[in-house]
C-alpha positions in Angstrom: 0.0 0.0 0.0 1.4 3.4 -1.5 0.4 6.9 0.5 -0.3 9.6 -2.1 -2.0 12.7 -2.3 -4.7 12.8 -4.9 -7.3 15.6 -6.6 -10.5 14.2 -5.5 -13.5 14.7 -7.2 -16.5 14.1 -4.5 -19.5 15.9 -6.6 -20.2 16.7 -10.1 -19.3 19.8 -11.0 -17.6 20.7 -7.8 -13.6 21.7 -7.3 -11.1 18.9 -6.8 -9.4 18.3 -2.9 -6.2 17.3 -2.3 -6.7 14.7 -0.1 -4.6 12.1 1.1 -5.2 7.9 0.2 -4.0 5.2 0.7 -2.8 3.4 -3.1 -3.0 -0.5 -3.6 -0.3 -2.1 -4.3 -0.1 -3.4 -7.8 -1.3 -6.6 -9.1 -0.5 -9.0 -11.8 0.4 -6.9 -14.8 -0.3 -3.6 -12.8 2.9 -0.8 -12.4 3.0 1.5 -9.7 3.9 5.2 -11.0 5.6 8.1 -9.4 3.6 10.6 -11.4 6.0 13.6 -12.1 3.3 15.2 -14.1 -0.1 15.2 -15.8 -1.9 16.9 -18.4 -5.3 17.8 -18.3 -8.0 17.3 -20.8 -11.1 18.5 -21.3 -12.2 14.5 -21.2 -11.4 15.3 -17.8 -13.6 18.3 -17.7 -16.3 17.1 -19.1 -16.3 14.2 -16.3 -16.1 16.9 -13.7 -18.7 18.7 -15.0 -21.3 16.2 -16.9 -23.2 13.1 -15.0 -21.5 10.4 -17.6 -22.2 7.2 -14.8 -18.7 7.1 -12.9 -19.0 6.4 -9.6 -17.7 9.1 -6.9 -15.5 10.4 -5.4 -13.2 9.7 -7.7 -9.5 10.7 -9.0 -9.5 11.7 -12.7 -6.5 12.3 -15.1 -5.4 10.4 -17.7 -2.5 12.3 -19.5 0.5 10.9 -17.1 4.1 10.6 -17.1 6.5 9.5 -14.3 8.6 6.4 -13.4 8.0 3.4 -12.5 8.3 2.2 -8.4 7.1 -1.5 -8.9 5.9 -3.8 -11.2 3.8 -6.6 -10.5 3.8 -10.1 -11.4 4.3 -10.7 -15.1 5.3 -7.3 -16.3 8.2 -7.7 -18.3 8.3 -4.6 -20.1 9.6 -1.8 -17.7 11.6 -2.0 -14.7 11.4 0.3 -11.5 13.6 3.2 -12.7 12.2 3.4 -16.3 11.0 6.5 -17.5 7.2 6.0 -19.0 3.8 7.6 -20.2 0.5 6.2 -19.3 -2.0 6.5 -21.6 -5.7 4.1 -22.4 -5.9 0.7 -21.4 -7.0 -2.3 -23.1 -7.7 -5.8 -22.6 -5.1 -7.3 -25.6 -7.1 -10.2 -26.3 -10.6 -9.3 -28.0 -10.7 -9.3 -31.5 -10.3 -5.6 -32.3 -7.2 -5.4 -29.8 -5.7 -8.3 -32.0 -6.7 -6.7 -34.9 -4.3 -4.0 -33.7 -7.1 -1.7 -32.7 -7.0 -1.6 -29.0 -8.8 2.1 -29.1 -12.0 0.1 -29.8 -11.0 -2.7 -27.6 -14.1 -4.3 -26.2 -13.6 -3.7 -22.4 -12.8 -0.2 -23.3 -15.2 1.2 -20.9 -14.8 -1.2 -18.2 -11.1 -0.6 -18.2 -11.3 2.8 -18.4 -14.5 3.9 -16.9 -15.5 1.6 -14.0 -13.9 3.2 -11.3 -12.1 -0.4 -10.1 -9.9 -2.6 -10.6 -9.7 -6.1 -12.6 -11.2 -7.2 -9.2 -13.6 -5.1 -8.3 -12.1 -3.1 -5.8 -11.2 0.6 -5.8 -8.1 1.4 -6.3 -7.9 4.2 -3.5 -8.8 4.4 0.1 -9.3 7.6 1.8 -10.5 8.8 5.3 -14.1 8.3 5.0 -13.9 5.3 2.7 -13.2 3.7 -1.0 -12.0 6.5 -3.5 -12.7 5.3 -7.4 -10.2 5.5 -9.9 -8.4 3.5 -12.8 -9.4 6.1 -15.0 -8.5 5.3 -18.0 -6.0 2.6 -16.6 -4.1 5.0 -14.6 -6.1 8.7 -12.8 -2.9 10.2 -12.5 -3.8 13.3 -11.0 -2.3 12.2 -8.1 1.4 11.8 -6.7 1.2 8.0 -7.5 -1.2 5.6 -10.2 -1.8 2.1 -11.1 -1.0 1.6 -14.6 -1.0 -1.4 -16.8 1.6 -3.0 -18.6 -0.3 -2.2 -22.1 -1.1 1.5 -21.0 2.3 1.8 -20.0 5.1 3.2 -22.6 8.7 3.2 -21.8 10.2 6.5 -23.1 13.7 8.2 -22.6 14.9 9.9 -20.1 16.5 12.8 -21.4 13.0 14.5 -22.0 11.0 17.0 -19.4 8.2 15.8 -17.9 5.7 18.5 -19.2 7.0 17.9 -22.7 6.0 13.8 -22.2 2.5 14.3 -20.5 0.4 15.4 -23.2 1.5 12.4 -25.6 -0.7 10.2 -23.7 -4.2 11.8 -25.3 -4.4 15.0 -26.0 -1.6 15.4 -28.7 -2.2 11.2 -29.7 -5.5 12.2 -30.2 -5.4 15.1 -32.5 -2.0 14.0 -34.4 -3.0 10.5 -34.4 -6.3 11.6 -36.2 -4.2 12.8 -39.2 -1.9 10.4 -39.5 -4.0 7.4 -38.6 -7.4 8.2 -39.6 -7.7 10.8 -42.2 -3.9 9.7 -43.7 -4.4 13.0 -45.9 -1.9 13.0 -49.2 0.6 15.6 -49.8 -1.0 18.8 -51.0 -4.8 17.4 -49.4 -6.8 19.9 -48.4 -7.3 20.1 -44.1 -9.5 22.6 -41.8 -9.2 22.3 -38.1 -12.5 23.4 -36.5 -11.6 24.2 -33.1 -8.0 25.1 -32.0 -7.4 24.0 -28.3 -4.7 21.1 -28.0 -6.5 18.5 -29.6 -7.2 20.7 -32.4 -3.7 22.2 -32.9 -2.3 18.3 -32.4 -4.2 17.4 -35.8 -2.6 20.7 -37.5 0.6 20.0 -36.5 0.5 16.9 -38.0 -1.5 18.2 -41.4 1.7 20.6 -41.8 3.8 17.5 -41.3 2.5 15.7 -43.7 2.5 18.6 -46.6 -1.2 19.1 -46.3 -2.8 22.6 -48.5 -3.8 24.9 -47.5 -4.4 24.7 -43.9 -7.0 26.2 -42.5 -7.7 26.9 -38.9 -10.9 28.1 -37.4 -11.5 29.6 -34.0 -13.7 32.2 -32.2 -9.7 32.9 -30.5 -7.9 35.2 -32.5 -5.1 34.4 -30.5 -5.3 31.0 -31.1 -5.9 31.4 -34.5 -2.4 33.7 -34.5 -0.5 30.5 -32.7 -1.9 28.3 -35.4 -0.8 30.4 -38.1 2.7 30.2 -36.8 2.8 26.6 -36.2 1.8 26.5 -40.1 -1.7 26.8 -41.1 -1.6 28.7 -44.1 -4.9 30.7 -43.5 -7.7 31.0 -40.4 -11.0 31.6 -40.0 -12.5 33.7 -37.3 -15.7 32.4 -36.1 -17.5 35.2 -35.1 -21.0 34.1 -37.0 -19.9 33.9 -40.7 -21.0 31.1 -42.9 -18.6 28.9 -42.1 -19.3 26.6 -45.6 -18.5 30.8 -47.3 -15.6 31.2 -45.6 -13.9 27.9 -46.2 -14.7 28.1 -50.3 -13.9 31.2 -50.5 -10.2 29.6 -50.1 -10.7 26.1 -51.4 -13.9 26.2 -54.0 -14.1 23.0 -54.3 -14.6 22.2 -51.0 -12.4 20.2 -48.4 -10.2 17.1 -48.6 -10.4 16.4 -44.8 -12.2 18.2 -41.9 -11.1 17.5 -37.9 -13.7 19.1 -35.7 -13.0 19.3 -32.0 -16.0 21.5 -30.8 -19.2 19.1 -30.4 -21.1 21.6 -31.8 -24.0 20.3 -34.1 -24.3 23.4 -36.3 -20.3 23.9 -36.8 -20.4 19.6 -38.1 -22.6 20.7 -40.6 -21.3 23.6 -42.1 -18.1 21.5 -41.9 -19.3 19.0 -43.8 -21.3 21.3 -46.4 -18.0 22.4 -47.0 -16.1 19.0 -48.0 -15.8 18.2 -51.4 -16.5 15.1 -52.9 -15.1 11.9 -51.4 -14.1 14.4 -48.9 -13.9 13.3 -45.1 -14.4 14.8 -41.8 -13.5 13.5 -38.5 -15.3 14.2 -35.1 -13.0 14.1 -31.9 -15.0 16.0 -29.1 -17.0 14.0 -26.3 -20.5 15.8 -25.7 -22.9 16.3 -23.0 -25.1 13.1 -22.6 -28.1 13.9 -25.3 -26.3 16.0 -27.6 -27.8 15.0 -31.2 -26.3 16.0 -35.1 -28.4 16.8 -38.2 -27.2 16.9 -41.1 -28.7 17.3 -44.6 -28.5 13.7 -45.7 -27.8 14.4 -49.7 -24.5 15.8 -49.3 -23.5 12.4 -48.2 -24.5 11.0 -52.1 -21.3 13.3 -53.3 -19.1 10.1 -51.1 -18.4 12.1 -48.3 -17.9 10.5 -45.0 -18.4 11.3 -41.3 -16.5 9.1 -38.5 -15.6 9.6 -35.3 -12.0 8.5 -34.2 -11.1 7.2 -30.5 -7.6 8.4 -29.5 -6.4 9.0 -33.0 -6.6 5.2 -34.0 -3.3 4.8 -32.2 -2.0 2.0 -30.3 0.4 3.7 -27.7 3.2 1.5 -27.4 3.6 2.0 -31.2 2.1 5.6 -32.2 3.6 7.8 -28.8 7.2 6.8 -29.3 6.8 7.8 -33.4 5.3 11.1 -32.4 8.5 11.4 -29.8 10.4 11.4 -32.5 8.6 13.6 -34.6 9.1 16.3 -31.9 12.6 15.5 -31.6 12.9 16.1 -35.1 11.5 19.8 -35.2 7.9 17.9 -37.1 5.8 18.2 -33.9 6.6 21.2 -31.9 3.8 20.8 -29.2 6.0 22.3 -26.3 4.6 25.4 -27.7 1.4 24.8 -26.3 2.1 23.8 -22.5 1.2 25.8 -19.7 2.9 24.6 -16.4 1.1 24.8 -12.7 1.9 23.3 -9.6 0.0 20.3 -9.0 -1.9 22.3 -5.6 -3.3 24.6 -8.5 -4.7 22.1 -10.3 -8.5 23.9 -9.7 -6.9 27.2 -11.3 -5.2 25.2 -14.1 -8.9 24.2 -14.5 -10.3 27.3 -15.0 -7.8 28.7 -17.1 -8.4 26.1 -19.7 -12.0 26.0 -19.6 -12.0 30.2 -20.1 -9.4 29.6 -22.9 -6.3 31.7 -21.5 -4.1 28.1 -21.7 -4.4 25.8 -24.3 -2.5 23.0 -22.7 -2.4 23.0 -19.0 -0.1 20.4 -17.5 0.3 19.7 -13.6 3.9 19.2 -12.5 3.6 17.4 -9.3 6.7 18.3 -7.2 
C-alpha cells in the first residue's frame, strides 16, 4: 500500500481536494507510477462537470508521465527506474485489440471507466472510505497511479516531464487523427474546427505531412495567431460567418479532410457542407449526454464520410514513441502549447483552460 496525495473529485461539477489515500499495491500486470506530471483534458472536464455514470468520489486524469516504483507479477516490459507515459488501457485479447485496434477494444469502458480494478475493488482508500479510480487505466492526478503494462510506454529519459505528459491523449489524439485516420496526401486539403490542444495536435500533423492549405478556425484570434505560426496557411474567425463561405472562399471545391473538436452540431454541418467530394471529416469532441447532429442527408450522395476517431486510431506502445520522435525532429513542436502549474493549482489550471487563457495546462507534481 502506497500513501499519495490525490485531486479528489466528490461531486459533479464541484472543485477537486487534495486529499490524502492510501494506493494499492499493484497486481499481476499492474505498475505503480511516481507521477512527475499530468496533463489535463477537457475529457477530464467534461467528467467533472457532466453526470456520464462514474461512480464518486473519484481521482481523474489520464495524460500521465513519471517512473515506475514497482511492477507486478508478469510485467516484463519496464523495470522500476524506467521513465514511462500512461495512456488508455485495453484488454489485448478481444478481436479488435488483436486486430491491432486496442482504441476500440471491447472492455474499453470497463477498463477505463468503471472506477475499479480487474477485481472489483477501488483502487484508493481515503478517510471516509473507498476512492474510485483506474481512469482510463491509470487517474494520474495524483502523486502516484496504477497503470498497466499495455497502458504503459517506456520513453527516454533525457525528456522534461511537461514535454511527455500530453502524448498520452491529447496530442495522440489530434496528431493520431491525421496520421492514422484521415492519412491526408501531400498537398490534401485540411481545416481544423476548433483550435485547443487536440485541435492544434491534428494541424501540427497536417503541416507535417504537406497538407494545403491549412485552415484553422476559432472564435480565439489568439489561437488562430499561434496556429498560423505553427503552419496553417490561412484562419478563420468564427464570429457568426458562414462557415461553408468562408472555407470556399479559399478552397472552392470544397475540403479534402475536416477535424472538428468543438461538439457543436451546427459547426459539423457547415463543416461537412464544405467538403468536397469523397471528402472526409473526423469528429473528436466527447459531448454532454443527449447531444444529437443533423445533417442534410444528400451531401453524403457526393461520397463524403463522417466518422468519429477514438484516441487518434493509435496504439500507444507504437504511435507515442513515433510522435516522440517527430518532436525530436523539429515535425511536432507541441512544447509550444504547454502551460505549467503546480500540481496544488490544479483547480486554477482548470479554469484557465475552460476560459481559454491556456491551451495545454499540465500539472507538474513536485
Amino acid at each position: 500500500m502506497t500513501k499519495t496525495t490525490a485531486a479528489v473529485l466528490r461531486a459533479r461539477g464541484a472543485p477537486y481536494a487534495l486529499e490524502s489515500v492510501v494506493l494499492a499495491d499493484p497486481g499481476p500486470g499492474q505498475i505503480l507510477v511516481r507521477i512527475r506530471a499530468c496533463g489535463i483534458c477537457f475529457t477530464d472536464i467534461g467528467v467533472q462537470t457532466y453526470e456520464q455514470g462514474l461512480p464518486l468520489p473519484q481521482v481523474l486524469g489520464h495524460e500521465g508521465a513519471g517512473e515506475v516504483l514497482a511492477v507486478g507479477p508478469g510485467v516484463t516490459s519496464v523495470v522500476p527506474g524506467d521513465h514511462v507515459v500512461l495512456s488508455y488501457a485495453s484488454c489485448g485479447h478481444c478481436a479488435r485489440c488483436d486486430d491491432h485496434a486496442p482504441q476500440y477494444c471491447a472492455s474499453f469502458m470497463a477498463l477505463n471507466y468503471a472506477g475499479v480494478l480487474p477485481d472489483g475493488k477501488p483502487p484508493m482508500q481515503g478517510a471516509d472510505g473507498p476512492v474510485y479510480g483506474a481512469f482510463f487505466g491509470q487517474s494520474s492526478f495524483a502523486t502516484h497511479a496504477i497503470a498497466y503494462e499495455r497502458n504503459t510506454v517506456k520513453v527516454d529519459k533525457d525528456l522534461g516531464w511537461d514535454v511527455l505528459a500530453p502524448f498520452g491523449c491529447g496530442m495522440q489524439t489530434g496528431a493520431g487523427t491525421v496520421y492514422n485516420s484521415l492519412a491526408p496526401k501531400p498537398g490534401s486539403s485540411i481545416a481544423v474546427l476548433g483550435t485547443g490542444s487536440v485541435g492544434l495536435a491534428a494541424l501540427m500533423a497536417a503541416v507535417d505531412l504537406g497538407c494545403g492549405p491549412v485552415i484553422a478556425v476559432d472564435r480565439n484570434a489568439a489561437r488562430l495567431d499561434l496556429a498560423l505560426e505553427l503552419g496553417a496557411t490561412h484562419s478563420i474567425l468564427a464570429d457568426g460567418r458562414d462557415l461553408n463561405a468562408a472555407i470556399r472562399a479559399i478552397v472552392p471545391d470544397g475540403l479534402n479532410h475536416i477535424v472538428d473538436t468543438t461538439g457543436i452540431g451546427a459547426v459539423i454541418r457547415s463543416g461537412t457542407e464544405a467538403l468536397t467530394a469523397r471528402g472526409q471529416l473526423a469528429m473528436l469532441a466527447v459531448t454532454p449526454p443527449g447531444t444529437e447532429l443533423t445533417i442534410n442527408s444528400n451531401i453524403l450522395l457526393g461520397g463524403r464520410a463522417l466518422r468519429g476517431a477514438v484516441e487518434g486510431d493509435a496504439d500507444p506502445q507504437v504511435f507515442i514513441p513515433e510522435l516522440i520522435a517527430r518532436y525530436r525532429a523539429g515535425r511536432f513542436p507541441h512544447n509550444r502549447i504547454i502551460t505549467t502549474y503546480p500540481f496544488s493549482a490544479i483547480n486554477e489550471a482548470v479554469a484557465d483552460m475552460k476560459a481559454g487563457k491556456v491551451i495545454k495546462p499540465v500539472l507538474l507534481m513536485d
